[in-house]
N, C-alpha and C positions, 0 to 999 in steps of 0.2 A: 653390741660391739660389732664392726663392721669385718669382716673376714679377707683376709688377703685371697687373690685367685688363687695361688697354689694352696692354702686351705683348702679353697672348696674343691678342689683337684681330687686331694688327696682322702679329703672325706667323702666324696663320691664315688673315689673310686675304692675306700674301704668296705664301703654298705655295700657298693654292689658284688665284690667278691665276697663279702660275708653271707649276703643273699643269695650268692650260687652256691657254696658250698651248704648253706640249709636245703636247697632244691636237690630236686632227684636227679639232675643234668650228670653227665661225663666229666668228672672233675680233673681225669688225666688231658684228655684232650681242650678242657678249659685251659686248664696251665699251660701245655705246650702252647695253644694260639697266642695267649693272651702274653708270654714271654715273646714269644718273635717278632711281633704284630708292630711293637715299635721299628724295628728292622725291616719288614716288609715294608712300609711308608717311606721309611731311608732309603731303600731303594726301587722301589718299584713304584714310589709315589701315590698320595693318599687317596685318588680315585680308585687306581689298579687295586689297595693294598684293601679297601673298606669292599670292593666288589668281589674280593678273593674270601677273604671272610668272612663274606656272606654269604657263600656258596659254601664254605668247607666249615665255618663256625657259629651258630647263628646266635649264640651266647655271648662270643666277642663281640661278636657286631653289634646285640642289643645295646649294651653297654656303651658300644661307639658314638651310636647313634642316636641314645639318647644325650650323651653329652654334648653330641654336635647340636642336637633339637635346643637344647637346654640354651646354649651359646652362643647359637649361629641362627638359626630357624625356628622362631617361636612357631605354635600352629601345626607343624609338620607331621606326621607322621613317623616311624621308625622305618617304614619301607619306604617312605618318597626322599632320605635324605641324601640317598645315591644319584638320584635323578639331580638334587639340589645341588649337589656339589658338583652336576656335569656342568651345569648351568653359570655356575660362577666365574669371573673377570681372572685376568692372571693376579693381581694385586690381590682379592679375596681370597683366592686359594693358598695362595702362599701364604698367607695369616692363620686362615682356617690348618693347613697342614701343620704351622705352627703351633697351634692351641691341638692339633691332635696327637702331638708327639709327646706334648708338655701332658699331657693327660693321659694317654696310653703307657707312660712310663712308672705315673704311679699306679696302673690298674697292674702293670710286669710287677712293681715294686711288691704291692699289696699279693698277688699270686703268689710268687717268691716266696713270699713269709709266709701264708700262711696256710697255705697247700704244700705239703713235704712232697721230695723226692718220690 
């Protein structure tokens, strides 16, 4: 049976916050990135917001970046997806921002739940 995009969204972004909180990473600083991150995009726009989270979160950004890889750029790397995305047309990006909102909201969602306070 074939899966609607928001499935795969959200079971993407279930495994991979299920898979950090198994890892030894910072789970407090995981939740805070990974709750704002939709909001940083909102305003600071998805190159500024993927380049800031790559510098202060490199958990969120995996995660970003592999779903952009997954999405947008087969082939890629997790470190060249920044470079990809300087690279893209204004019509590309505006899609691509769009599919990283639509999926950075279920990674907040997925945090939310099941990383407590």
């Amino acid at each position: 049976m074939a899966m609607l995009i928001d499935h795969e969204r959200a079971k993407s972004a279930y495994q991979n916050v299920c898979s950090f909180i198994d890892s030894d990473g910072d789970i407090e600083k995981f939740r805070t990135w990974a709750l704002k991150f939709p909001s940083l995009i909102q305003n600071c726009g998805l190159l500024q917001a993927i380049a800031l989270c790559h510098e202060k979160s490199s958990d969120v950004y995996e995660i970003a970046a592999k779903w952009m890889e997954i999405r947008f750029f087969p082939k890629t790397s997790v470190d060249e997806v920044t470079k990809k995305i300087s690279e893209l047309d204004i019509n590309t990006y505006r899609l691509t921002t769009k599919e990283m909102m639509s999926y950075m909201t279920w990674v907040k969602r997925a945090a939310s739940t099941l990383i407590p306070d």
